[in-house]
One Martini backbone bead per residue (centre of mass of N, CA, C, O) as a GRO file, in nm:
protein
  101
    1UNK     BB    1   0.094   0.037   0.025
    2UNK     BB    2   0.062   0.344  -0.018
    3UNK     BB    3   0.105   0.659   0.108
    4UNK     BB    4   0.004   0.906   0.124
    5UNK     BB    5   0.203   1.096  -0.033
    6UNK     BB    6   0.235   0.925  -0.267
    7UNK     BB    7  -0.084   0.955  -0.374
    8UNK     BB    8  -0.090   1.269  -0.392
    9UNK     BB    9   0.138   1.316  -0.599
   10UNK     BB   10  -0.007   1.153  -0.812
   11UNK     BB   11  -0.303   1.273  -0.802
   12UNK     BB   12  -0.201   1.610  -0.881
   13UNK     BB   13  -0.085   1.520  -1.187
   14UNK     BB   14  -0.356   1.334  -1.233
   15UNK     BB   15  -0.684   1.397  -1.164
   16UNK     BB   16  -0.840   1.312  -1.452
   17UNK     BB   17  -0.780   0.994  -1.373
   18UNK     BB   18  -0.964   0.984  -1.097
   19UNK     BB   19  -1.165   1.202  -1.211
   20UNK     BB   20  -1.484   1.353  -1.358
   21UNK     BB   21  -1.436   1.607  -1.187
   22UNK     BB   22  -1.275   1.907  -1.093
   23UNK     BB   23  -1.348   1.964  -0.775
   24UNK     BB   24  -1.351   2.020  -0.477
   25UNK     BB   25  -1.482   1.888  -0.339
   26UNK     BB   26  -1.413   1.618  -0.479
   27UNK     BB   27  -1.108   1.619  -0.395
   28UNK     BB   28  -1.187   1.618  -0.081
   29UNK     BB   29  -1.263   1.332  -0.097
   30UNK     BB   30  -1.042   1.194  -0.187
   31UNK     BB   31  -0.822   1.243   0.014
   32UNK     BB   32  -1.041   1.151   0.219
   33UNK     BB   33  -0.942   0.878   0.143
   34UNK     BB   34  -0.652   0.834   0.119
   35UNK     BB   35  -0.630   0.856   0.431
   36UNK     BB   36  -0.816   0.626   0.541
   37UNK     BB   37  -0.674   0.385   0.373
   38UNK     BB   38  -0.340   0.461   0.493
   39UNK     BB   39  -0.393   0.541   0.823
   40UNK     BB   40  -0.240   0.822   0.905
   41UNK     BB   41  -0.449   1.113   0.900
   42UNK     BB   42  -0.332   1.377   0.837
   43UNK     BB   43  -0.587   1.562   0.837
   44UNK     BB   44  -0.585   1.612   1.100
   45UNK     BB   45  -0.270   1.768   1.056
   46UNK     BB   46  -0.378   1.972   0.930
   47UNK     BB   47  -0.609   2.104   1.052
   48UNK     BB   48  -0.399   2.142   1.336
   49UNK     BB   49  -0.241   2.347   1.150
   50UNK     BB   50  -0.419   2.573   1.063
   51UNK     BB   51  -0.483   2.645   1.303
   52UNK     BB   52  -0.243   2.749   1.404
   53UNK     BB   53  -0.194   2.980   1.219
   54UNK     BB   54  -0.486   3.139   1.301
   55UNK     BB   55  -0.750   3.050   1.320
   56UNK     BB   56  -1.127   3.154   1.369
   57UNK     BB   57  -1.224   2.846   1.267
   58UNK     BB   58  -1.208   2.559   1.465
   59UNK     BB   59  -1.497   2.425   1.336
   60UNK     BB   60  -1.408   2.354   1.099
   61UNK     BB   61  -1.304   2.188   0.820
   62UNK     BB   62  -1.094   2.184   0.647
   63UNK     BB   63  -1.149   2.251   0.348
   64UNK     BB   64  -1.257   2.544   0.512
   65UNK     BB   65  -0.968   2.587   0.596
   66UNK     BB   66  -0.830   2.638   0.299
   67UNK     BB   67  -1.004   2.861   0.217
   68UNK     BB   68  -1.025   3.163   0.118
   69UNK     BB   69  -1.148   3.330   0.425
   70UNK     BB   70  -1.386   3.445   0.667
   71UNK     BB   71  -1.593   3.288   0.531
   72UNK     BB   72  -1.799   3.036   0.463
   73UNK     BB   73  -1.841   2.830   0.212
   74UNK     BB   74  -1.976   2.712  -0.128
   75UNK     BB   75  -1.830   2.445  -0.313
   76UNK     BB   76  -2.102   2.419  -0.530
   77UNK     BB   77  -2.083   2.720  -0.638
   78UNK     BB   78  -1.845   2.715  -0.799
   79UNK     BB   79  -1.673   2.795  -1.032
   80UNK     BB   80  -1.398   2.695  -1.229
   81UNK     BB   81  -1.200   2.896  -1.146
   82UNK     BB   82  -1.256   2.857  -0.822
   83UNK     BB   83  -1.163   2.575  -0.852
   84UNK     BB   84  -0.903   2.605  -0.894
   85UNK     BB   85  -0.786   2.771  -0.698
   86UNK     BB   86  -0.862   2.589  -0.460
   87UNK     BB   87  -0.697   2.390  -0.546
   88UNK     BB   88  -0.443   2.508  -0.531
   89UNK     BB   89  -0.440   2.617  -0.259
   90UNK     BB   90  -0.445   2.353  -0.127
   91UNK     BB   91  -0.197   2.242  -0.216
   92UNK     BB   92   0.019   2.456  -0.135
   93UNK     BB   93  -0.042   2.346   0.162
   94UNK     BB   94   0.023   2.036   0.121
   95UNK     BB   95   0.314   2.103   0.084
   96UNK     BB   96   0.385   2.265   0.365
   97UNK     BB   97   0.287   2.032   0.558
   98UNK     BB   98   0.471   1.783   0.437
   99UNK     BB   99   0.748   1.920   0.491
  100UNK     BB  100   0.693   2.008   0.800
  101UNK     BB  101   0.647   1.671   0.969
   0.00000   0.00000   0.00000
């Protein structure tokens, strides 16, 4: 079995082979299957890493601490747009986080 890490890294430069449309929504979906598998959990140390960061709003998933503002967005509503920059944002996070760990 691979690695979070490497599953991810694997994942981020071919989404269109894993996913039939790549919104923000699939790919945090996608991603929290990939640690589930892994048994890793990695994203509960994501998401307890973005709060150290410094967010006040502690109650949010992962998914929702990761996109930029400080009201929580919903991405089903997302442009296309929209979702790519959440995705590159996401992307860009967890590349910091998993660097750090």
């Amino acid at each position: 079995m691979r690695s979070f890490e490497q599953s991810y890294v694997m994942f981020k430069s071919r989404i269109r082979m894993y996913l039939m449309s790549s919104t923000y929504g699939e790919v945090c979906a996608f991603i929290d299957g990939v640690d589930l598998c892994s048994g890793e959990q990695v994203m509960i140390g994501f998401r307890a890493w973005m709060i150290d960061r410094g967010t006040d709003r502690p109650e949010l998933s992962w998914w929702l601490l990761a996109l930029d503002g400080d009201q929580p967005q919903n991405p089903k509503l997302f442009s296309g747009s929209e979702n790519a920059m959440a995705i590159s944002r996401l992307f860009n996070l967890l590349d910091v986080y998993l660097s750090q760990r």
